[in-house]
C-alpha positions in Angstrom: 37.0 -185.5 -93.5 36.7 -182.2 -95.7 32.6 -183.0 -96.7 33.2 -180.3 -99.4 36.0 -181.7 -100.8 34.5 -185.1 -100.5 31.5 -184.2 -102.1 33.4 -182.4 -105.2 35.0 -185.6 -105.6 32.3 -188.1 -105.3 29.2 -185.8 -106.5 26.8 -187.8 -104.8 25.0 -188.3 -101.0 22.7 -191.3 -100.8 20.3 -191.1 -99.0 18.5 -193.5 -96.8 14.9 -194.1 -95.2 12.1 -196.1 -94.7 9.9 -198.6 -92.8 12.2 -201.5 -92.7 15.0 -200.8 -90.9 16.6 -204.1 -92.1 16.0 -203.4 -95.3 17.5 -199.7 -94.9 20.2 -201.7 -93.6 20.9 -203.6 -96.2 20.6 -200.3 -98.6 23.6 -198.9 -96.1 25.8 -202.0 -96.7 24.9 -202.6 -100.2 25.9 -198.9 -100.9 29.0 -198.7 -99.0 29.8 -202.3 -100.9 29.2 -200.5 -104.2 31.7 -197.8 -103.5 29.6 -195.1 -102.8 31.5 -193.0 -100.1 28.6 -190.4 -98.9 25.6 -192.2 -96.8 23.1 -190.3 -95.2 20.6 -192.3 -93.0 17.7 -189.7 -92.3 15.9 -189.7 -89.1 12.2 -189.9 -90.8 12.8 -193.7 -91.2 11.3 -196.0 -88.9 14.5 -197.1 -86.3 16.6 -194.6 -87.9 19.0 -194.4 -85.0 19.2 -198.3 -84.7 20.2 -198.5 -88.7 23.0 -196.0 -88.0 24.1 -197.9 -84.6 24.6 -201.2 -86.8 25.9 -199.7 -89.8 28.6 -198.2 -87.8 29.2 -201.6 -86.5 29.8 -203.2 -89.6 31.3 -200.6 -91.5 33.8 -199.8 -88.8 34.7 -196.1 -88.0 36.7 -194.6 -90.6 33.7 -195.1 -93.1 31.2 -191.9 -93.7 28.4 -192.2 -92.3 25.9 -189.3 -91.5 22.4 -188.5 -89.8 19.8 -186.3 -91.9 16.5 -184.8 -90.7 18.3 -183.7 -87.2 15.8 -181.0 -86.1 16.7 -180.7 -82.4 19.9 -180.7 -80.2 18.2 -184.2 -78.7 18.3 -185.8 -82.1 22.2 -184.2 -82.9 23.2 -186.1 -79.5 21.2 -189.4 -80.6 22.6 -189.8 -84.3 26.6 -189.2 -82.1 25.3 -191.8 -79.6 24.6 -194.6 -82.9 27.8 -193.5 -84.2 27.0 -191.0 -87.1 30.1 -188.2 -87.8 29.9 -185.2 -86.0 29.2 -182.1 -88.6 29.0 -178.3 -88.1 28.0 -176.2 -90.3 29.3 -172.5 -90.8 29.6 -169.1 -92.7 33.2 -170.9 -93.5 31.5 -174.3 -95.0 31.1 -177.7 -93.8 33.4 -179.0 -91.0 32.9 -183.2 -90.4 35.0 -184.9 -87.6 34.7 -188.8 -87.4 34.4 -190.0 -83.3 37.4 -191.6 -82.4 37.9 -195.2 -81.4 37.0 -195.5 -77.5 36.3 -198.0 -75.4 32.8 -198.0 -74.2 31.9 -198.9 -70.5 28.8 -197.4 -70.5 26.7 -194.9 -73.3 24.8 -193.0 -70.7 25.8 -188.9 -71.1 28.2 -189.0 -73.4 25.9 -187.0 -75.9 25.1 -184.2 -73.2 29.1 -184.8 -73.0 29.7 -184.0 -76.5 27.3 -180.8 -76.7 28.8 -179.3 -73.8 32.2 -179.9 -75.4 31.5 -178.8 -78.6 29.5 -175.6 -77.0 32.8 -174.5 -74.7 35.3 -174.8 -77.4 33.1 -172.4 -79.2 32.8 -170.2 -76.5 36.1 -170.0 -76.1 36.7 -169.1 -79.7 38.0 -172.5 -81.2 37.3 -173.4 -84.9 34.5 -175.8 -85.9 36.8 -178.5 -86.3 38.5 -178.0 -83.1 34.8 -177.4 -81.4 33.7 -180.7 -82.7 36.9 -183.2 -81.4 36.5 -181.1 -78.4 33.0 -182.1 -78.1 34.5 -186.0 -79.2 36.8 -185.9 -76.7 34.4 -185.1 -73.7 32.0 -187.7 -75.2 34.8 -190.2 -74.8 35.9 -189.3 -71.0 31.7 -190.4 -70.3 32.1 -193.5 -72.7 34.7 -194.8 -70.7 33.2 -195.2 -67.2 30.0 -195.9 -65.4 27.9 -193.1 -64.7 27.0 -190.0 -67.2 30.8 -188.5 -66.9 34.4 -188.8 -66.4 37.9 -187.4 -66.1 39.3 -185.5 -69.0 42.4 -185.4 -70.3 44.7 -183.4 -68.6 45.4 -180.0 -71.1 48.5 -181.0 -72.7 47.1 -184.4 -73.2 44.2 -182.4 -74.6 45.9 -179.7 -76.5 48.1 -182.3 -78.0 44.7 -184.1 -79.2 43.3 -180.7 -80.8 46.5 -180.4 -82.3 46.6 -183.6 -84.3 46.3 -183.6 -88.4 43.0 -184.1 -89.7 44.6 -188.0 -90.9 46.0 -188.5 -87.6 43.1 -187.9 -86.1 41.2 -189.8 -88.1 43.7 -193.0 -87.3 43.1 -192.4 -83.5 
């Protein structure tokens, strides 16, 4: 998703706290029924992370949904974990890339797994966007086994994932 272009569009982020997590989660759904495309759910809210984990449930993964308040690489990794879209932001603008549809055997490192491949494809030059399903697609080799990581794809497989269309990906 082009957040820019999104927001030009649709003008408006709601955003989402508070004590009751059930009744943030409500606000989510209620929203998202309303047609409002942009949800933020910020981390100052009591079980923040738990209203974004079940809000991704219900509204599936091609809907928006983001994290606010992340202060600290820990809470970055957290909001991935509950399913919030991954967003860099750069002197070029805002660059948002929705997780992919994986199968999940077990949760444990694949938000260490998406920071370090996020961080490499960096390092190694790549664009935001490109960074980011990097970082996706190491998260998703940990998702997929027991244990805090797991086999990549092997570099075609890889470059032809980097390689897809922004609508294509977003399909995977």
């Amino acid at each position: 998703m082009d957040l820019r272009a999104a927001l030009a569009a649709h003008r408006l982020v709601a955003i989402v706290r508070g004590d009751d997590p059930d009744a943030a989660l409500r606000t989510v759904l209620a929203l998202a029924e309303e047609g409002i495309e942009l949800i933020e759910v910020s981390l100052t809210g009591k079980d923040a992370l738990s209203v974004i984990e079940r809000a991704r449930h219900t509204l599936g993964p091609d809907r928006p949904l983001g994290a606010g308040t992340v202060l600290t690489a820990e809470d970055a990794r957290a909001t991935h974990d509950a399913g919030a879209d991954a967003t860099a932001f750069t002197d070029e603008g805002i660059h948002t890339v929705p997780a992919p549809r994986t199968a999940v055997v077990e949760p444990v490192g694949a938000g260490d797994a998406f920071a370090a491949g996020f961080l490499a494809g960096l390092l190694r030059g790549a664009t935001a966007t490109r960074a980011l399903r990097l970082g996706h697609i190491t998260a998703a080799s940990a998702l997929r086994v027991t244990g805090d990581h797991g086999p990549l794809p092997d570099p075609q497989e890889t470059e032809a994932l980097l390689g897809l269309s922004a609508r294509e990906w977003a399909e995977r």
